[in-house]
N, C-alpha and C positions, 0 to 999 in steps of 0.2 A: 504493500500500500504506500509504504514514503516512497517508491518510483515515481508516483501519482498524487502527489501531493495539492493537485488542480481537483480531482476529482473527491477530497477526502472532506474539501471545506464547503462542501453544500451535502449537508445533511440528510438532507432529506431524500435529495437521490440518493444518496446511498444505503437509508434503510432500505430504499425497494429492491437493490440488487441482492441479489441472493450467489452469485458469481463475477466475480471482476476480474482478468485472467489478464497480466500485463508481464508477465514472465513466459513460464516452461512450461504449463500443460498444452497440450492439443485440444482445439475443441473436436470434440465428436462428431466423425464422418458422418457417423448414421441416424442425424435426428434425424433427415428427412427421408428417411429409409420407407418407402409402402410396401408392406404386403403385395408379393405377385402372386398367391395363390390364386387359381381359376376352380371354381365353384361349378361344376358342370349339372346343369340340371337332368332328374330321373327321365330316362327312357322307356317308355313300354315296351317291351318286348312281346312278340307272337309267344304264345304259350307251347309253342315247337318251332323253336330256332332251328334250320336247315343243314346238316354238314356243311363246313367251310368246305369249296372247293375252291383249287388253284393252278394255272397252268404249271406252276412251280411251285415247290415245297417251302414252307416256312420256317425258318431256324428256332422262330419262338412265338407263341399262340397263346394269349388268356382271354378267358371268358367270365368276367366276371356278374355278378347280380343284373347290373344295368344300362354295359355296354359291350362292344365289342371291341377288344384292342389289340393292336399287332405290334409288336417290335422286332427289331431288323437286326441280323448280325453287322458289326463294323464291316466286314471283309465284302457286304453287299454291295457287285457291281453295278446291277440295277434295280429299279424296280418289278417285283413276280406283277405277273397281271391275272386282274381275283377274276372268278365268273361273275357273269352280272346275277345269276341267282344267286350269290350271297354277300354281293360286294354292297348292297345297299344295307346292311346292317352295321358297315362300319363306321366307326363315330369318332374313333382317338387311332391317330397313325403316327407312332412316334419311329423317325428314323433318326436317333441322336447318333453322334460319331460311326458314322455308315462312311468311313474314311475314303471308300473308291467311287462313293455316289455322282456323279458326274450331271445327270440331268434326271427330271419326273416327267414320266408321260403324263399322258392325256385323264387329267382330274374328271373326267366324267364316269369314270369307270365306279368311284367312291362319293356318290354327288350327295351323300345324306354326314358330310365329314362333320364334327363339331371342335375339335382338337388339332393342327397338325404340326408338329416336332421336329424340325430339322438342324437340331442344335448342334456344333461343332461337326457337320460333315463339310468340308476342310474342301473338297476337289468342286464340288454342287459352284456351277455357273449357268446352266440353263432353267430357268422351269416355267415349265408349258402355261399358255394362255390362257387354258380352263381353269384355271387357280380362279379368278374372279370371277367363274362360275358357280363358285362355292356358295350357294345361299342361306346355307346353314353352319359356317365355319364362324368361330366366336373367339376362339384364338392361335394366333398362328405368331409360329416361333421359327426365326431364320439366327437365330445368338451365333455367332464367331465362323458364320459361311462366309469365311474369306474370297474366297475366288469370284463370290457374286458383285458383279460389278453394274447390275440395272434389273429391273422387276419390270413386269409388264407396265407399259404406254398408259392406261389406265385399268384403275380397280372402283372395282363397285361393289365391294363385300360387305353386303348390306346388313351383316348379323354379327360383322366382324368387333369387339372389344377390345382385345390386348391383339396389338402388333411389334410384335418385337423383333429388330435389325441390329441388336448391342455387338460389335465385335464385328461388322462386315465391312475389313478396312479398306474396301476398292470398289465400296459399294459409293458412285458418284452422284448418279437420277435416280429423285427418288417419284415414285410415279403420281401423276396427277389422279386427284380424287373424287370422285363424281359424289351429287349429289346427294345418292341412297345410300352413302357410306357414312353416316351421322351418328352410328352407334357406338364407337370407336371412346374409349375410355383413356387408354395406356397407348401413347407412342413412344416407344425405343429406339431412338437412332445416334447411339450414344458412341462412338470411336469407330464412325463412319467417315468417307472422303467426300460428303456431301459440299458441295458452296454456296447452294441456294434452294430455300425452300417453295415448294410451289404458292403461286395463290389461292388455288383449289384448297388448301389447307384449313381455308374459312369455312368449308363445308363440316367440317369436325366438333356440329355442333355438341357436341357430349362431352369431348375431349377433358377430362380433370388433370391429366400429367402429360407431359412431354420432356422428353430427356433427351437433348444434346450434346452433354458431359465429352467434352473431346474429339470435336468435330471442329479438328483444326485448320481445316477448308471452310468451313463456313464463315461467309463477309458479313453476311447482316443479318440481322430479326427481322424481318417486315412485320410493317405498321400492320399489314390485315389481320397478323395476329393476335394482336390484342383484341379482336372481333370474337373471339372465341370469349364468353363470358362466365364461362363454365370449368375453365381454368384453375385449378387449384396451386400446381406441382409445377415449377420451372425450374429445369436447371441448366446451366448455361457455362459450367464451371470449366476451363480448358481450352476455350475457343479463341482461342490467342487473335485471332482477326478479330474481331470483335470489337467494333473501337465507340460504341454506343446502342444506347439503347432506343427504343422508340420512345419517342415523346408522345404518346398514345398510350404509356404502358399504366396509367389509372385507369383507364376501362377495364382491365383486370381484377374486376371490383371482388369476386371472390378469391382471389389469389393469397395464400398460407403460407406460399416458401418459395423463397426466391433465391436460388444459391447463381449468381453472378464472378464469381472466383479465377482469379488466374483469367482473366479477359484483358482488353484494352481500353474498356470506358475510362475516359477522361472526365466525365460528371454523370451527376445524376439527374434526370427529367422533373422536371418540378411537378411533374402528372402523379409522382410516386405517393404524394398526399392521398391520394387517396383510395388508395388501397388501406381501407378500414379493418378487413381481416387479418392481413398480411402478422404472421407470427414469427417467423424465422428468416433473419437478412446475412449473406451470405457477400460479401465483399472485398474479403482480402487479396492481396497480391494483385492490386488493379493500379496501383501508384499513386490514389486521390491524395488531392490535398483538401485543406479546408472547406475552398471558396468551390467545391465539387461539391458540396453537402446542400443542396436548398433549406430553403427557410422552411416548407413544409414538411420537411423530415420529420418534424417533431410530432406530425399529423396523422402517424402511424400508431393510434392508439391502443392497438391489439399486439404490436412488436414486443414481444418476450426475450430473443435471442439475438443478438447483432456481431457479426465479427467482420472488423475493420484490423485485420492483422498487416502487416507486409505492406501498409499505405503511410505515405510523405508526411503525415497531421504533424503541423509544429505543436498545433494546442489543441485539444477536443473541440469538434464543432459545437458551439450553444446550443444548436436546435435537441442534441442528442441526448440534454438535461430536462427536454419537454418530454419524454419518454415515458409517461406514467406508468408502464405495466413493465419496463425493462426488466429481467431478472438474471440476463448473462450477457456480460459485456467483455470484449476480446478485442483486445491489443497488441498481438504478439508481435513481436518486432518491428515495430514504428520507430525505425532508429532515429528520426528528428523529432519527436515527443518530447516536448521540455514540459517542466512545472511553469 
């Protein structure tokens, strides 16, 4: 606390803090950590489910109470192709590290899917056009398919919720979104080679998180995202181009968590006022100084958690003493911080 001898003679802020961190801890990567578990709702089953048949043999088969699910050996060159008398029962198709997967046929074959898994298959660069066929898919997982460098032109996966791209580093376009794709909760496109986000993007009326985290290609935010009002979860932390934010980013009027980190902003939008929910602000390593701080900073009356580590401040901004609900404040190495 005498580090901060600025912060020690107003009282009364500092009964409300319950953390001041202007040394050695780390603040904790994972407060804005969400739950990705997928909740898959009950299937009716016919009360005599059919033998699976298949042009080719399965290395591994469960049937469990209320779905039908297949997983794939790694050493899978391709996809088996199911008969259509029992390929409509299947709902969860995980092919996680299918290390020689190279491409998926034609998604019609399995058109009642509600799961699909393609996590760490490492070689996967093609997949077929009937993916946006899928009108009953709710979530679809591409994590660490490096080799994928573009998804279909557009999708309309009108049932889709979690999309996840974390880990597809030469994934560049990402594909425009039509209309009927507004159910979409979870976007992941977090240590991707994207540069630009579509403006179809405004269709994502549902959208609560989007995750950027390290999408060091990426130049800008566009302003039509803040059109998304339904917005919760932004993270932005890594995106080293990144040299501001929109001045539109107060229409994010439900917005909870904003981790901004390791970017280039030079200020902050005076629009930030008013994000009345906003709890969690995430700032460091961006080099602000003061006069980067608006006067409505102080306007964030639900902000509980702030960390301004690794930034120029010679003195605390004022406004950041308007803070009534503060309760962790983070300073770590603000090497020009005087008292």
């Amino acid at each position: 606390m005498r580090d901060c001898p600025m912060l020690a003679s107003d009282s009364n802020f500092m009964k409300r803090l319950s953390l001041l961190n202007c040394q050695q801890s780390e603040m904790d990567e994972n407060l804005l950590k969400l739950e990705m578990d997928l909740q898959l709702p009950k299937l009716k089953m016919h009360e005599h489910v059919p033998k699976l048949e298949m042009d080719e043999p399965l290395p591994k088969l469960e049937l469990d109470e209320h779905l039908l699910k297949v997983e794939f050996d790694e050493h899978l060159p391709k996809l088996p192709h199911f008969k259509k008398s029992t390929s409509m029962y299947l709902v969860l198709l995980d092919l996680s590290n299918c290390q020689q997967l190279k491409r998926i046929p034609d998604f019609d074959e399995v058109p009642n899917l509600i799961k699909l898994i393609l996590e760490d298959c490492q070689k996967l660069s093609q997949i077929h056009s009937t993916l946006g066929r899928l009108k009953h898919l709710v979530s679809l997982n591409f994590k660490g398919c490096v080799s994928l460098q573009r998804l279909s032109h557009s999708m309309g996966l009108k049932s889709l919720q979690t999309f996840i791209l974390s880990g597809c580093s030469n994934l560049k376009l990402f594909a425009e979104i039509r209309e009927d794709m507004d159910n979409v909760s979870q976007l992941h496109l977090d240590g991707t080679a994207i540069m630009n986000l579509p403006i179809s993007m405004q269709h994502l009326k549902d959208l609560t998180l989007l995750n950027l985290r390290g999408c060091k290609n990426l130049l800008t935010v566009p302003h039509v995202l803040c059109s998304i009002t339904s917005l919760k979860f932004l993270y932005l932390s890594g995106c080293s181009q990144i040299d501001q934010l929109p001045a539109n980013l107060g229409c994010l009027v439900n917005l909870i968590g904003l981790d901004a980190s390791d970017t280039s902003i030079s200020e902050i939008p005076q629009s930030i006022g008013f994000l009345k929910k906003l709890k969690v602000l995430y700032l460091y390593g961006c080099g602000l100084v003061e006069e980067a701080t608006p006067c409505d900073f102080g306007n964030l009356s639900s902000l509980q958690r702030l960390d301004l580590s690794e930034n120029n401040f010679v003195t605390i901004p004022e406004s950041i003493f308007q803070l009534s609900k503060l309760r962790e404040l983070c300073l770590l190495r603000c090497q020009k911080l005087q008292s």
